[in-house]
Backbone as ProteinMPNN parsed JSONL, in Angstrom:
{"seq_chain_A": "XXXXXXXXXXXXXXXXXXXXXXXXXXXXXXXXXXXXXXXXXXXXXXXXXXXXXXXXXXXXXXX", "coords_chain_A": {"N_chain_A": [[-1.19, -17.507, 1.52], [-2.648, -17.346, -0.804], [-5.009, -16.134, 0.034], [-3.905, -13.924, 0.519], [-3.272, -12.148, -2.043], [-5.814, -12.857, -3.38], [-6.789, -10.815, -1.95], [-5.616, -8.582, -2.909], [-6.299, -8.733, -5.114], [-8.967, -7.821, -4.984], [-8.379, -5.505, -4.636], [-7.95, -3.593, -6.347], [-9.698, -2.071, -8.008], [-9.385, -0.051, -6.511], [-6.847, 1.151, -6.035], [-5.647, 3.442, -6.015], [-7.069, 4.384, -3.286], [-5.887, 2.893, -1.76], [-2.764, 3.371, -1.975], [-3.286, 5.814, -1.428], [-3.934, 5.417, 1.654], [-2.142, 4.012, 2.612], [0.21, 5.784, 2.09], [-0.76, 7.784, 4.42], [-1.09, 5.922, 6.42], [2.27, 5.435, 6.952], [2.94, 8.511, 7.272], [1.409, 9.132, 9.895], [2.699, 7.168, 11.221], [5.305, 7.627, 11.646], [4.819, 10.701, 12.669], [4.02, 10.359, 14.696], [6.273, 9.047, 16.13], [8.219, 11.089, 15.86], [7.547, 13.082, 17.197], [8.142, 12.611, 20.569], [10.985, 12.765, 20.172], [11.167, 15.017, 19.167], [10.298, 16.887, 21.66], [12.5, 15.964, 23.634], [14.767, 16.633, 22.777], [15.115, 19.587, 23.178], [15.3, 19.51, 26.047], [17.268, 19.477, 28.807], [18.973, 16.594, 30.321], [20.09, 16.539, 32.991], [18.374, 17.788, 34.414], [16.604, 17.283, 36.556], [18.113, 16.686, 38.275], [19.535, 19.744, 39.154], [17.008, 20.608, 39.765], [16.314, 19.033, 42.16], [18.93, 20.226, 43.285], [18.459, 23.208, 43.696], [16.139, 23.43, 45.633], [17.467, 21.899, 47.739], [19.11, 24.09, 48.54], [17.906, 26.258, 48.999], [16.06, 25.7, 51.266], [18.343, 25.171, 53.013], [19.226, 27.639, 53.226], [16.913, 29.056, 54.025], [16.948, 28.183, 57.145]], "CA_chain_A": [[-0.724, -16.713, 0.405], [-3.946, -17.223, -1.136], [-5.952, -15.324, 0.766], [-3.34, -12.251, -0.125], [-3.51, -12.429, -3.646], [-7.456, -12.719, -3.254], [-7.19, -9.36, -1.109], [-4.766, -7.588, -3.979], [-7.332, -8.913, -6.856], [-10.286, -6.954, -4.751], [-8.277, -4.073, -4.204], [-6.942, -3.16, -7.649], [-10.103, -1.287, -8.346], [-9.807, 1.33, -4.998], [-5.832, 1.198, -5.91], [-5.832, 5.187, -5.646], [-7.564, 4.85, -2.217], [-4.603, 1.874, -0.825], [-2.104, 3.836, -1.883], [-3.23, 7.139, -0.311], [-4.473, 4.895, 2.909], [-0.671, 3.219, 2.851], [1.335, 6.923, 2.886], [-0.976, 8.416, 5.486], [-0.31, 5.348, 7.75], [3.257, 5.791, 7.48], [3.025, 9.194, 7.847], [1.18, 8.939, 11.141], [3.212, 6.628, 12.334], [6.904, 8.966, 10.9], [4.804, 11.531, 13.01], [4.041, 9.576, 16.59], [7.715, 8.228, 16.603], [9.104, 12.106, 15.778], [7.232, 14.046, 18.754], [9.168, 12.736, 21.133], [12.457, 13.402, 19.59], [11.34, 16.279, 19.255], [10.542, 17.415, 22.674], [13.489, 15.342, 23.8], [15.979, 17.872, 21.974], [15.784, 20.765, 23.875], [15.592, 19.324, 28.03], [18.409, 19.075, 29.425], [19.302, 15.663, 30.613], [20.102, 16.719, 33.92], [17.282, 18.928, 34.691], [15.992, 16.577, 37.762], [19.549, 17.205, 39.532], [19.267, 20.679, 39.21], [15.57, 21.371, 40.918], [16.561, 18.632, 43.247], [19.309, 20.774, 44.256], [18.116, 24.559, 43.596], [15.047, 23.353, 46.266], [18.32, 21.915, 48.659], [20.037, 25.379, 48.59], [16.637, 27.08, 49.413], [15.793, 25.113, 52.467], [19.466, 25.245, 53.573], [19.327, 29.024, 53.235], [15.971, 29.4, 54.828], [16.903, 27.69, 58.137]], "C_chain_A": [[-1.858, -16.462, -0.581], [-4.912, -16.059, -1.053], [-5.231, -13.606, 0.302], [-3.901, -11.974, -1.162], [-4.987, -11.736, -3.794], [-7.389, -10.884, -3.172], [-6.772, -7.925, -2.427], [-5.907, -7.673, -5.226], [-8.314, -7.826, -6.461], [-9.74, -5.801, -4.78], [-7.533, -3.03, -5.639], [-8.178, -2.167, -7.978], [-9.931, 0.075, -7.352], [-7.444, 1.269, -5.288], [-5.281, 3.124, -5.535], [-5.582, 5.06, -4.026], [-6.228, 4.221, -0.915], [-3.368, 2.382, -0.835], [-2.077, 5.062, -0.865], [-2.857, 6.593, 1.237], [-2.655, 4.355, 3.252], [0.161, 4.503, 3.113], [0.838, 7.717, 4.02], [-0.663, 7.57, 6.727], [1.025, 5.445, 7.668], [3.801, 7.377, 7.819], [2.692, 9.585, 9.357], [1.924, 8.455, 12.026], [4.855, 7.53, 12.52], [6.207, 10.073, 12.521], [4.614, 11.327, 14.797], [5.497, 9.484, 16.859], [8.594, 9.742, 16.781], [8.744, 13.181, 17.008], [8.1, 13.752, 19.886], [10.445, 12.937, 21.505], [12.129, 14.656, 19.592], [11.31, 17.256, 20.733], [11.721, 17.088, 23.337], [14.791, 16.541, 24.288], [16.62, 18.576, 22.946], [15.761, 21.002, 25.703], [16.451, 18.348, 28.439], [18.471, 17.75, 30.488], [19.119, 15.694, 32.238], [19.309, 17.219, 34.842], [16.506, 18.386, 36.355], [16.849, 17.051, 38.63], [19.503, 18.192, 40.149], [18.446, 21.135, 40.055], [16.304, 20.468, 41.895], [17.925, 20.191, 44.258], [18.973, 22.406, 44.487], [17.121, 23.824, 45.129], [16.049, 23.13, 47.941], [18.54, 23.16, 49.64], [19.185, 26.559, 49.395], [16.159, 27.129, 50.846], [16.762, 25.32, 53.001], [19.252, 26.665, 54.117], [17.948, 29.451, 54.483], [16.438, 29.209, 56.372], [17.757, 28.185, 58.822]], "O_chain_A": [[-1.945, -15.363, -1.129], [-5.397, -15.316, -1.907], [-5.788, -12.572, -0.066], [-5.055, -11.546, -1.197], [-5.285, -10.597, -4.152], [-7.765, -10.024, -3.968], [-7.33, -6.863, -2.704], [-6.216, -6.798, -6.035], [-8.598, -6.957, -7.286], [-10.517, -4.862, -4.955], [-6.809, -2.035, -5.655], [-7.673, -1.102, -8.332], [-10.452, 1.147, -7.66], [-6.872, 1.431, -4.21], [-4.508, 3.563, -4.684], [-4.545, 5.38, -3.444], [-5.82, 4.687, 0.148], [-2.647, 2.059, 0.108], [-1.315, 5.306, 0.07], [-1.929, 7.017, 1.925], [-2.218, 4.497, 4.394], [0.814, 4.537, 4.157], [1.666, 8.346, 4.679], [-0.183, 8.017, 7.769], [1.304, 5.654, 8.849], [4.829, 7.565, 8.468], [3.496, 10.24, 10.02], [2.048, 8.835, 13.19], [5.289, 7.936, 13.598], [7.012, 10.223, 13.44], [4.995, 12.0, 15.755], [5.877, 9.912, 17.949], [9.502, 9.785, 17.611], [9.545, 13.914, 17.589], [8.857, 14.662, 20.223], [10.953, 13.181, 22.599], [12.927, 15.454, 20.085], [12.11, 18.173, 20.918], [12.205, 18.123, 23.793], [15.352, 16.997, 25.284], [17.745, 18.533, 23.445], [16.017, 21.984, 26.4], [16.491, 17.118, 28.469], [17.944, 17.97, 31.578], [18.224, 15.049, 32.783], [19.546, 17.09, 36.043], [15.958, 19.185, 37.115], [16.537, 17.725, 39.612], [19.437, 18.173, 41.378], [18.763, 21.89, 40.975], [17.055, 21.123, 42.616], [17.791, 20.794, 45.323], [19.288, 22.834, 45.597], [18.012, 23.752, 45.976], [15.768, 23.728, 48.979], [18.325, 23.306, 50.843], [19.607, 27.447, 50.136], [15.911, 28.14, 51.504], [16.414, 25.925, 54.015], [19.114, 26.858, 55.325], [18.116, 30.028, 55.557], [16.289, 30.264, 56.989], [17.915, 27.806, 59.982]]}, "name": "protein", "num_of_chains": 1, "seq": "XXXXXXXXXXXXXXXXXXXXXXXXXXXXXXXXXXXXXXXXXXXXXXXXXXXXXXXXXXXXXXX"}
C-alpha cells in the first residue's frame, strides 16, 4: 500500500497526463470489446447451414 501512495505522490505533478492516459485506456479497451459486437450484429447465425446446403443442392443438381 506503500508503494501506491509513493506512486500517487510522484504522479500528482503529470496529473493532466494520468488522467488523459486513464480515459484513452478505457477507451481502447470500450473499443476492442465493441468490434466484435459489432460485426456480430448483422451475420446471420445460421449462415454455415445455409452454404453447407446451397453447395448440397448444387452438386445434387449437377449429377
Amino acid at each position: 500500500m506503500r508503494e501506491a501512495l509513493r506512486l500517487v505522490r510522484y504522479a500528482k505533478p503529470y496529473r493532466k497526463y494520468v488522467i488523459v492516459a486513464g480515459i484513452s485506456l478505457a477507451g481502447v479497451i470500450g473499443l476492442n470489446l465493441i468490434g466484435p459486437w459489432i460485426i456480430r450484429q448483422p451475420t446471420p447465425t445460421n449462415l454455415s447451414r445455409r452454404c453447407h446446403r446451397a453447395t448440397t443442392l448444387k452438386s445434387a443438381n449437377a449429377a
